[in-house]
N, C-alpha and C positions, 0 to 999 in steps of 0.2 A: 684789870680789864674785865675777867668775868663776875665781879661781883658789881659793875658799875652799869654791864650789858643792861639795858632797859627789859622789859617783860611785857607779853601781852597780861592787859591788864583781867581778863576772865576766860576759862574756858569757852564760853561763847566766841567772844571775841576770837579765840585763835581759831576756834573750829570753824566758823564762817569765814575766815582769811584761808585757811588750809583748802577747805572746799572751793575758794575763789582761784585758788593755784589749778585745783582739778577742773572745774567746768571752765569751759570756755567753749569759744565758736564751732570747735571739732565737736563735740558733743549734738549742735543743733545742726550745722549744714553737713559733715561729714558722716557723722554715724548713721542716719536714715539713708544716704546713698551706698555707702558700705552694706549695710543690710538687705538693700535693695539689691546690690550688687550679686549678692550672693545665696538667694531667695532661689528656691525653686519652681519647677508649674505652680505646686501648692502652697508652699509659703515659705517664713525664712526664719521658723524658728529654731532651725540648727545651728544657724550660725549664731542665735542667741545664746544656746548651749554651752557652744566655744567661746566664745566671750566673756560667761560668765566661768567657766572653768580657766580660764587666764585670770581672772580677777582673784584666784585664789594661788594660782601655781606663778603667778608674775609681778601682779602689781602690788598686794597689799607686802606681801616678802618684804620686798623692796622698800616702800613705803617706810617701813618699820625700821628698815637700815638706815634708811635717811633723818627719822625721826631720832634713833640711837647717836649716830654720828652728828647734827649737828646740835642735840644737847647735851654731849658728853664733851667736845672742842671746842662750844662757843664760837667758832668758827665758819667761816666762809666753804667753800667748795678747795679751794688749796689748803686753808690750814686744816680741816677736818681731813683732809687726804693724809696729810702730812704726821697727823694726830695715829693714824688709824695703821698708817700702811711706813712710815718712817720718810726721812728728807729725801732720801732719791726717788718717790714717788710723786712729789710734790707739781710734777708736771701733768700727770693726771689730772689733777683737782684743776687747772689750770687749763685743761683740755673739754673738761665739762662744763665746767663755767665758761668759753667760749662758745661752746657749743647750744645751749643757753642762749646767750646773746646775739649771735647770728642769726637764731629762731629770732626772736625780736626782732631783728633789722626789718623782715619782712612781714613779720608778723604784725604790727604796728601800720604795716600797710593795711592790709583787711581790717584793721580797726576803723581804717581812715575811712575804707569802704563803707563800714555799716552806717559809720557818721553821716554821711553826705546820702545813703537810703533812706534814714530816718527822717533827716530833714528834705528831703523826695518826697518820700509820703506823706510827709505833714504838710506841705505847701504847695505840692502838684496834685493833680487826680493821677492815680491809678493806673498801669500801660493795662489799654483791656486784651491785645491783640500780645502776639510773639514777637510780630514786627516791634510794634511798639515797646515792645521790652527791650530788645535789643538797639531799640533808639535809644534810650535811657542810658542802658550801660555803653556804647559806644562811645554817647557826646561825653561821658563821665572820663572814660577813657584816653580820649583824646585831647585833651584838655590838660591843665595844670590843676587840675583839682587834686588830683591823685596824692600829687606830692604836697601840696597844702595841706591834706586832711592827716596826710601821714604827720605831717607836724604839729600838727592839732595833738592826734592822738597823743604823739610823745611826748609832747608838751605838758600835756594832762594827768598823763603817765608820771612823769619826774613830781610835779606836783602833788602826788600822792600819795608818793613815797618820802617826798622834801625831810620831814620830821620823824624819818623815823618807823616802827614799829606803833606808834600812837595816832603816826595818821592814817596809816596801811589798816588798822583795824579801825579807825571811823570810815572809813572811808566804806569798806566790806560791810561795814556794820548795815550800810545804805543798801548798797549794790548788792549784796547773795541775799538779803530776803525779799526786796525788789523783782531782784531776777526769778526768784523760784514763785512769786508770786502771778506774774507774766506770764513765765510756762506753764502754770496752772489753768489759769483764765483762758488763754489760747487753746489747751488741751481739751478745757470744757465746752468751749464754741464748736473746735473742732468734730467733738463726740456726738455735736445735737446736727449736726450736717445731715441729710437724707443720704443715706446710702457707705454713711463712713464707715460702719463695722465691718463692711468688707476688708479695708484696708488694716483695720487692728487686728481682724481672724487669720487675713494672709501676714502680717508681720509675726503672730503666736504660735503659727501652727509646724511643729516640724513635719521636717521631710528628713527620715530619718537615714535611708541609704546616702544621704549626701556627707553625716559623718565619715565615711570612708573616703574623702576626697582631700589630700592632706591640704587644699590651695586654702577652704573653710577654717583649719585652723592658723593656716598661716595669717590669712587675714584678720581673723577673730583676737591674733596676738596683736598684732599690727594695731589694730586700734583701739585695745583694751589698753597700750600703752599709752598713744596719744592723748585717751579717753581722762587718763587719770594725772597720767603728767610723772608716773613713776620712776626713776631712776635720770632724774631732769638734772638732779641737787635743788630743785625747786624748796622742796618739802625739809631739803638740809639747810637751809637755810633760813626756813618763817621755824624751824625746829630751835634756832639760836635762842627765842625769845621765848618758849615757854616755857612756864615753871615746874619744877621736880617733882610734884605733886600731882599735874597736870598725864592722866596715864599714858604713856606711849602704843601701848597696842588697843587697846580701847577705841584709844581716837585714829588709828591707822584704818581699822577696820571701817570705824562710822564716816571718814572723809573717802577712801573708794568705794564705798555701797553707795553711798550719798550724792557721790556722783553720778554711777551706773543709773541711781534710778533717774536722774534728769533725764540722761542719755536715752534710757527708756521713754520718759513722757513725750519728748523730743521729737520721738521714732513715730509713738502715737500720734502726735498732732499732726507729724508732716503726713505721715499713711493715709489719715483720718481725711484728711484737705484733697488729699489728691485723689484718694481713689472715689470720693464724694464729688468732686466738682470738674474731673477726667472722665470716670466711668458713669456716675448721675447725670449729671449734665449735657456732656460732650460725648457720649457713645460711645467712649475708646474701650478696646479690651482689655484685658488683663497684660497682655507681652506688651501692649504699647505703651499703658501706661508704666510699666516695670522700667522699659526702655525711657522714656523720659526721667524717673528717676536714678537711674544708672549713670546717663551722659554726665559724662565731669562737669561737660564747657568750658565758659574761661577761669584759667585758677579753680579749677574743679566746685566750682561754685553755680556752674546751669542752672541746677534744682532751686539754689537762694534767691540769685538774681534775677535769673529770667522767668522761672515759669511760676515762684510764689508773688509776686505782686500782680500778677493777672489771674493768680488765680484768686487770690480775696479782691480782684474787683469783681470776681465773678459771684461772690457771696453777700447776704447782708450784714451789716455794720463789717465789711468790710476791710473799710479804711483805719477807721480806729483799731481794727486786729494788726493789719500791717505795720502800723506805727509799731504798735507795742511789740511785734514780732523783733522790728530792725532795731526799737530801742535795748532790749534784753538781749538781743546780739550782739552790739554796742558793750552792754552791761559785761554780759559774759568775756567779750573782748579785754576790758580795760581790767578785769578784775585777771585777769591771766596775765596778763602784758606788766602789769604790773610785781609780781613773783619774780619776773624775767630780769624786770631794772633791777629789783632789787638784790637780784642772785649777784649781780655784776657789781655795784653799788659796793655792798658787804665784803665783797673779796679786795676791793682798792682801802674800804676802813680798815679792814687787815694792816695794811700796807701803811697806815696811820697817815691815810688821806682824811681830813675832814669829810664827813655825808654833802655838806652843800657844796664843795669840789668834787666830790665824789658823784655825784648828782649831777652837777652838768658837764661834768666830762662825759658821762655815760651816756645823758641825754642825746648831748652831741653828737657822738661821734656815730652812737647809733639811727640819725637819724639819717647822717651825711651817709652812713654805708649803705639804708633804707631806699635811700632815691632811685637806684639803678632798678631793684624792681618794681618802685611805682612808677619807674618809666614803662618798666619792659615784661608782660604777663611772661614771657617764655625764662627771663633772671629770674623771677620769682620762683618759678614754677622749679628751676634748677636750685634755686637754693632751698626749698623744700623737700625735694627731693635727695639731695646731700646732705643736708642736717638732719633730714629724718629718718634716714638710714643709721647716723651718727648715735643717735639716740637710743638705736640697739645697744650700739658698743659702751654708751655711759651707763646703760643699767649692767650691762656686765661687770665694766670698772667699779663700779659701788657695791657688786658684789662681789667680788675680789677683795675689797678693802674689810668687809666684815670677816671673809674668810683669812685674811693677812693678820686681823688682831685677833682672830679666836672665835667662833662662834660662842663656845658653851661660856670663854670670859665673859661675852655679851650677854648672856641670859642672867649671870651672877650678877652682876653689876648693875645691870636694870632693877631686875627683879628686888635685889635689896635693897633700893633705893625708890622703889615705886610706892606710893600709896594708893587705895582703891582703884587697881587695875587690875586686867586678866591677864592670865597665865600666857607666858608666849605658846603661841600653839605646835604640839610637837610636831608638825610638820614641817613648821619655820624654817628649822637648821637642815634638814636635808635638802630642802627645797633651794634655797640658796648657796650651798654647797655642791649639788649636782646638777639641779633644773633649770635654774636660773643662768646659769653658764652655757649650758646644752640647747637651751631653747635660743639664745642670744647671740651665738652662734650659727644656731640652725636660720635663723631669720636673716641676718646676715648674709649666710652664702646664697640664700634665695633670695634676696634684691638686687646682690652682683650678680646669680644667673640671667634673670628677668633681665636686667639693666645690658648685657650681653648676649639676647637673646632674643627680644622682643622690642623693649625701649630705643637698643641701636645695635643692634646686629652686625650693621656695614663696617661702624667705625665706634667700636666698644673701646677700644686703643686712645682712642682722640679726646684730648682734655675738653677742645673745646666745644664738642658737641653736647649738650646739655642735660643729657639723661647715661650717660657713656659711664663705664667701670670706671675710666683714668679719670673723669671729674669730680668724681667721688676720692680715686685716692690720692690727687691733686692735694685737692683743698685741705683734706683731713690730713695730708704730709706737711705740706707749709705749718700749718698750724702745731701739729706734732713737734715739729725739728725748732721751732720758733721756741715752745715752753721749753722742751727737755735744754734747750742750749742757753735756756735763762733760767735752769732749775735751782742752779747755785745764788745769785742772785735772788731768786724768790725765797728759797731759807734767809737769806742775810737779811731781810727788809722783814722778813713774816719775825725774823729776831730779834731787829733793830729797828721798827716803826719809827717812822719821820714822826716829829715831835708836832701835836695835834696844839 
C-alpha cells in the first residue's frame, strides 16, 4: 500500500494544496472582525502581536506534527493515531477525523452562502442602503436556497477530490493563485480609497498596555488556530501524499506564514473599505465604525453580508470588486472544504473502501447532516461553537501522539531522512511537550467558563440550549463513547482492509 500511495506530483503543487487547507473564509470575514474586536481607542496592533506569537508557540509545532505523522503512516487520522500512539488509541484518530467532518457539515453551508452572493452581485445591483442588505440576506434566508447551494457546494467539493490526490492539486493549482491574485487586486483598490490609511494605521498601531489583558491572547490563540487549520489532521492527511524529499519543516513554516499573510492583506482590505467609505463618506467616527465591525450578525457574518456589498455600491467600479470579493470567498471556501472531505474520504480507504464509495458516502451523508443548519442560523451557530472548541482538544490529541512516539525519535527520523530541509528548530520539542498541552487546555477551560458564564449562565447544565457547557460535552461524549466502543473493530478492519 505505501509504495502504491500516489504523490503530489511537485512541490508546488503540494504547497498550493497545503496553503488551500490554511486559507479559507475565516481568514477573510473572521479575522478582520476578530481584530476589530479587539482593537483599542488607538488601534489593534496588539492583538496582531499575539497572533503572531501563537503562530510560532501553536500552529507551525503542530503543523510539523501533522506533516511528520501523516508521511511517516501513510495513513489517515486513525491509522497515523494508531501508527504514533499504539491500537488502543486508535479512537482518537477517529475523534479527530470526526471532528473534521462535522466542521464540514456546516461549513459547506457558508460555502453555499458565498455561491449564491457571487452570483447576487453578478446579476443584481448592489443593496445601497442596510435595509436593502438585509433584504437580500433575509429572502436568501428564507427560502430553499440555503440547502440547494449547500449541495452545490458539496457537490463540487466530492468532485474535486473524485480522483484523488491529482485532482485535489489541479484543482488548487487554479484556486490558491486565483484567490491570492483577488486579494491582491481588492487590497490595491482598497489602498487608493480617500481616507483608507486610517483604517491600515488603526489595524498596525499597538496599544501596548492591552498586552496585559489575558482575553487578547486568548483570542489571538483562538484564531491563529482557525486561521491555519493546525491540529485539524487537515495537514496529516495532504501529508500522505508528499514525497520524502519534499522538506517537512521548511514547507510547515512557508504554509502558516503564507497564510498569516493573506489573513493580513484580508485585515487591510476590509480596514481599508470601511474606515474609507464609513469614516470618508458617511461621517461616522472611529467607536462607530469599530462597533459595525465587531457585530457578529447572522452566523457572525454582519461585516461579509450586510455591510460589504453596500459598502462597494458606495465606491467606484464597485461592483466588479464585489464579485471578485464573494468569488475568492467562494475560492477560499471550496479549497478548505475540500482538505475536510478529503480528511474523511482517506480514513474509510484505510478501511479498504474504494475512493469513488468512499466519495459518495462521504459526500452524502455530509450533506444530509448539513441541512439542519442551513435550515437553522442558531444549529449552525451551535455546531460551530461545539466543534470549534473541539478543535482545541484535537490539537492537544496530536500532540500527545508526537509526545507518545518520542519527540527526539521524531527529529532522528526526519532529520535522516530529509533532503534540503531545515533543521527542526530547537524550540519544537519543548513547545509541544509543555506549551502546546498547557495552552490547549488553558483555551479549553475558558470557552467552558465563557459558555457557563456569559453564552448561558441560567442553564449551562442544559444540552439543549445551544451555547451551554452540557452541549459541548453532549456531542463530544456520544462521539467519544461511539469510537472508543468500536476501537477494536477499527484495528481489525485498519488490519484486514475490505478487498478493493
Amino acid at each position: 500500500m505505501t509504495n502504491s500511495t500516489p504523490r503530489f506530483s511537485s512541490r508546488f503543487t503540494f504547497l498550493v494544496s497545503a496553503l488551500g487547507i490554511a486559507v479559507g473564509t475565516g481568514n477573510i470575514w473572521r479575522f478582520p472582525r476578530i481584530a476589530a474586536s479587539n482593537g483599542g481607542d488607538d488601534g489593534a496592533g496588539s492583538f496582531l502581536i499575539a497572533w503572531i506569537t501563537f503562530l510560532f508557540l501553536w500552529s507551525i509545532p503542530l503543523i510539523i506534527v501533522e506533516y511528520v505523522m501523516g508521511r511517516t503512516s501513510r495513513k489517515g487520522t486513525v491509522g497515523a493515531f494508531v501508527h504514533f500512539m499504539g491500537k488502543p488509541f486508535a479512537f482518537l484518530g477517529g475523534f479527530i477525523g470526526f471532528v473534521a467532518a462535522a466542521i464540514a457539515f456546516y461549513y459547506s453551508v457558508v460555502v453555499g452562502w458565498n455561491i449564491y452572493y457571487f452570483g447576487s452581485m453578478t446579476f443584481s445591483d448592489l443593496p445601497a442602503t442596510t435595509d436593502g442588505s438585509w433584504e437580500l440576506w433575509n429572502n436568501f434566508q428564507n427560502s430553499s436556497f440555503p440547502i440547494m447551494f449547500h449541495g452545490i457546494a458539496m457537490s463540487i467539493g466530492g468532485l474535486a477530490i473524485y480522483k484523488g490526490v491529482s485532482s485535489i492539486e489541479k484543482v488548487n493549482k487554479v484556486l490558491i493563485p486565483t484567490l491570492l491574485a483577488i486579494v491582491l487586486l481588492c487590497v490595491f483598490r482598497a489602498l487608493s480609497l480617500p481616507g483608507s490609511m486610517a483604517g491600515v494605521s488603526y489595524l498596525f498601531t499597538p496599544e501596548w498596555s492591552q498586552l496585559k489583558d489575558p482575553r487578547i491572547w486568548l483570542d489571538a490563540l483562538t484564531q491563529n488556530a482557525w486561521d491555519t487549520g493546525a491540529g485539524w489532521g487537515l495537514f496529516m492527511t495532504y501529508a500522505i501524499y508528499i514525497r520524502r524529499r519534499y522538506g517537512i519543516i521548511k514547507n510547515a513554516f512557508m504554509t502558516a506564514i503564507g497564510n498569516n499573510i493573506v489573513s493580513l492583506l484580508a485585515a487591510i482590505m476590509i480596514f481599508s473599505t470601511v474606515f474609507s467609505i464609513l469614516g470618508n463618506d458617511m461621517n461616522m467616527s472611529k467607536p462607530e465604525i469599530l462597533e459595525i465591525m465587531k457585530a457578529s450578525g447572522p452566523g457572525s457574518t454582519g461585516l461579509t453580508f450586510i455591510w460589504m456589498p453596500q459598502l462597494f455600491a458606495k465606491m467606484s467600479f464597485g461592483k466588479p470588486l464585489a464579485i471578485l470579493f464573494f468569488l475568492g470567498l467562494t475560492f477560499a471556501g471550496f479549497s478548505s472544504l475540500m482538505s475536510m472531505l478529503e480528511l474523511a474520504v482517506r480514513n474509510l480507504i484505510d478501511f479498504g473502501v474504494k475512493r469513488s464509495t468512499a466519495v459518495g458516502w462521504i459526500v452524502g451523508v455530509c450533506f444530509i447532516m448539513g441541512i439542519p443548519s442551513a435550515n437553522n442560523l442558531e444549529i449552525l451557530g451551535n455546531q460551530d461553537f461545539v466543534w470549534g472548541i473541539a478543535l482545541m482538544l484535537a490539537g492537544v490529541f496530536v500532540a500527545f501522539a508526537a509526545i507518545k512516539y518520542g519527540l527526539s525519535r521524531i527529529i532522528i527520523e526526519i532529520s535522516a531522512e530529509s533532503k534540503d530541509d531545515w533543521a527542526f528548530p530547537i524550540w519544537w520539542a519543548p513547545v509541544i511537550n509543555y506549551v502546546v498541552p498547557i495552552i490547549g487546555i488553558t483555551i479549553f477551560s475558558w470557552w467552558m467558563w465563557l459558555s457557563a458564564t456569559v453564552y448561558a449562565p441560567d442553564d449551562w447544565y442544559d444540552p439543549t440550549n445551544y451555547y451551554s457547557v452540557a452541549t459541548c460535552l453532549v456531542q463530544w461524549g456520544i462521539v467519544l463513547i461511539i469510537f472508543y466502543g468500536l476501537n477494536n473493530w477499527i484495528n481489525q478492519r485498519l488490519d484486514n482492509p475490505l478487498d478493493n
